[in-house]
C-alpha positions in Angstrom: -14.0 -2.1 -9.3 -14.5 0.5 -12.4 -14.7 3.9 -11.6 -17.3 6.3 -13.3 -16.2 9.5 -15.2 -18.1 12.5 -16.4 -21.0 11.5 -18.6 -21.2 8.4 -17.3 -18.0 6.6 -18.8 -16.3 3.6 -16.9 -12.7 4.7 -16.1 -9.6 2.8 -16.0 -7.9 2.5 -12.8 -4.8 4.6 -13.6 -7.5 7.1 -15.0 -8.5 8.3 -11.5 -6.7 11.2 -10.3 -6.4 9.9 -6.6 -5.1 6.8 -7.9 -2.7 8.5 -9.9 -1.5 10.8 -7.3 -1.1 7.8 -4.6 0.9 5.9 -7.1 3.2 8.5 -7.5 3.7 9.5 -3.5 4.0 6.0 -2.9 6.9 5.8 -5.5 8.2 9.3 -3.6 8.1 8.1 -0.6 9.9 4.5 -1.2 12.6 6.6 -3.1 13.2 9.2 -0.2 13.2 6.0 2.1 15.6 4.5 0.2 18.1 7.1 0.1 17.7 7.9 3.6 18.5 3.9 4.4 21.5 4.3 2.5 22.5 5.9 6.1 21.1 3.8 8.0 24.5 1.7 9.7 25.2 5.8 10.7 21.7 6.3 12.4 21.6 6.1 16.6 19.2 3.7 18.0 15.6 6.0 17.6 16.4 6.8 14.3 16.9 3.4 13.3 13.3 3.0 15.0 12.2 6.0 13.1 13.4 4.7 9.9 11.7 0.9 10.5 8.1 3.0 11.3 8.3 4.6 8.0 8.9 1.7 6.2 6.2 -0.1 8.2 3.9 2.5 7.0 5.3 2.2 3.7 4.8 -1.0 3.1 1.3 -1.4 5.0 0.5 1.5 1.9 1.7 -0.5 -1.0 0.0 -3.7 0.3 -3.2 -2.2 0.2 -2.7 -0.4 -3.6 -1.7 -3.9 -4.6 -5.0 -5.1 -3.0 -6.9 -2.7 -4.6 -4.7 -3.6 -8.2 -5.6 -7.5 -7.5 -9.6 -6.6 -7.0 -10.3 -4.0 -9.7 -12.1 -5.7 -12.8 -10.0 -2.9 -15.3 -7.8 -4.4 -17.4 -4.5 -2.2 -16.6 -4.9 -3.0 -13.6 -5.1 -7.3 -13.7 -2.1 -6.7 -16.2 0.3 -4.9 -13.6 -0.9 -7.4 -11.4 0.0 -10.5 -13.8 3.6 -8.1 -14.7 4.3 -8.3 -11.1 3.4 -11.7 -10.4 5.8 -12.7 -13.8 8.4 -10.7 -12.5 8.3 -11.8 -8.7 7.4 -15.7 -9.7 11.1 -15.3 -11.7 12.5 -15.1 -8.2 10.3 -17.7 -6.8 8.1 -15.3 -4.8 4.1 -14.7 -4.7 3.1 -11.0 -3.8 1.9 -12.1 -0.6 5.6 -13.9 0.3 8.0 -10.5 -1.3 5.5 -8.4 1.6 5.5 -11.2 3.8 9.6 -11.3 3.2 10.1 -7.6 3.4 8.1 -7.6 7.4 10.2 -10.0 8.0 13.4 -7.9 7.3 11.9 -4.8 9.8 11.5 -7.6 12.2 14.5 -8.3 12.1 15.8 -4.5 12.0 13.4 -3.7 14.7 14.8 -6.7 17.2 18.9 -5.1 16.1 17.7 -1.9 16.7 16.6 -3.1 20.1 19.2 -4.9 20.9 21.3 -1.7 20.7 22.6 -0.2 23.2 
């Protein structure tokens, strides 16, 4: 997937603006979630449910970037891709098993929360 520029150009993937600016809420977001979950053990029952939406969302959002990394035909992109896939295969993880792993853990936060009383 190449993007065209003014006059014509092919852009990189990181070139577009909207792909730059959704990199960079996503990042946002997973750092304000993160320091919020450092509370979590303190939150009541519907804010733990709160919590486990947002990083539902969150996590449906990064799935589909890294979808749209995996399909572009830029070069930045395949090589963040093959980086992440280095990094993750060091822990003996694929992408699709770290998201597949990380549901797994809301699950699991979702059926606590529930359990709750």
């Amino acid at each position: 997937m190449s993007f065209v520029g003014g006059k014509g150009k092919a852009m990189g993937f990181f070139d577009s603006e909207v792909v730059q600016e959704e990199a960079k809420q996503l990042f946002r977001d997973f750092q304000n979630l993160m320091r919020l979950g450092e509370r979590y053990g303190q939150f009541d029952r519907e804010g733990k449910k709160i919590f486990i939406q947002h990083m539902e969302e969150l996590l449906e959002r990064q799935r589909i970037f890294m979808k749209r990394l995996e399909l572009s035909d830029d070069f930045m992109a395949q090589l963040t891709i093959k980086q992440l896939q280095t990094q993750l295969g060091g822990l003996g993880l694929s992408l699709s098993q770290m998201f597949d792993q990380m549901h797994q853990t809301l699950e699991r936060m979702k059926a606590e929360a529930d359990a709750e009383r």
